[in-house]
C-alpha atoms as one frame of an Amber mdcrd trajectory, in Angstrom:
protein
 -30.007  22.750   6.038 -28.023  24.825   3.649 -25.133  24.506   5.564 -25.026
  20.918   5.773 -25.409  20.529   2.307 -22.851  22.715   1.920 -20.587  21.074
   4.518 -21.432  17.795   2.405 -20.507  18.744  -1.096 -16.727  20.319   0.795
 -16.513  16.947   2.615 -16.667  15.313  -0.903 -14.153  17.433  -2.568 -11.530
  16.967   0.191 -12.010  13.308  -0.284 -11.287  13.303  -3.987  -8.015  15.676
  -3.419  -7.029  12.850  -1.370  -7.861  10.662  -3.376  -5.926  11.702  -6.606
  -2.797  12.737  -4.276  -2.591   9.349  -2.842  -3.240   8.074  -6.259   0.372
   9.034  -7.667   2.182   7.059  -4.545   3.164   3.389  -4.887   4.771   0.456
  -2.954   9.014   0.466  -4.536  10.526  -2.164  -3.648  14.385  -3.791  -4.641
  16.125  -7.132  -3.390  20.082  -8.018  -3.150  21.463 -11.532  -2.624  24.959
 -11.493  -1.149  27.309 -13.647   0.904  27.088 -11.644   4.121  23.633 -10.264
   5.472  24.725  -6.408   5.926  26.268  -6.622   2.256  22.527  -7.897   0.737
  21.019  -5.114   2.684  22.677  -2.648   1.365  22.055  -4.105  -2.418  18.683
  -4.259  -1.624  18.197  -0.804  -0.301  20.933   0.323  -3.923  17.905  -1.554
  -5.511  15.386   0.321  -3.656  16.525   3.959  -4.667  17.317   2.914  -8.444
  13.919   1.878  -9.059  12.101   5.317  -7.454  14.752   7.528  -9.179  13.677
   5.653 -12.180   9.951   5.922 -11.727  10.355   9.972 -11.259   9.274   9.583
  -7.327  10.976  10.774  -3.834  10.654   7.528  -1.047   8.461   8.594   1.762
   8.972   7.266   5.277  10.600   4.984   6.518  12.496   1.668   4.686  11.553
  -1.778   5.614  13.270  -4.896   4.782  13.220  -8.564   5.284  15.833 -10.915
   4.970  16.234 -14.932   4.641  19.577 -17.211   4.360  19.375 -19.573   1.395
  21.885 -21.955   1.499  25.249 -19.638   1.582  23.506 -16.592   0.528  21.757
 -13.783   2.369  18.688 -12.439   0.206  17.131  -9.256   1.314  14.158  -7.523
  -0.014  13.647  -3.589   0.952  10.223  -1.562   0.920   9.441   1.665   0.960
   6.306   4.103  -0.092   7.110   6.785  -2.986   5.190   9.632  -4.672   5.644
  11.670  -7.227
């Protein structure tokens, strides 16, 4: 019985390291409008990095992005996880 309890109260501990580690990691995101599709991803990916350098983070994984044509224009919108 002890060592369940035991088990238990570790189990609980590990989950609120976890916890507080994921807690310091948030969604960036940045978005670039431009004439030509490549050029707005790019902006969007400039965007990206300016606002986790300026947050104090490092991007984790992998960059995702999503573009639409409006009008003439190419908007682009890039995502990516960063943590301190």
């Amino acid at each position: 019985m002890r060592t369940v309890v035991c088990g238990m109260v570790a189990a609980v501990a590990i989950a609120g390291l976890t916890t507080a580690a994921e807690a310091k990691c948030i969604r960036a995101s940045g978005e670039g409008t431009a004439i030509t599709h490549e050029l707005a991803t790019e902006l969007a990916k400039v965007a990206l990095n300016s606002s986790i350098s300026s947050w104090g983070g490092k991007a984790r994984g992998k960059v995702s992005t999503s573009c639409k044509y409006e009008f003439v224009f190419s908007s682009c919108k890039a995502h990516s996880r960063a943590c301190k």
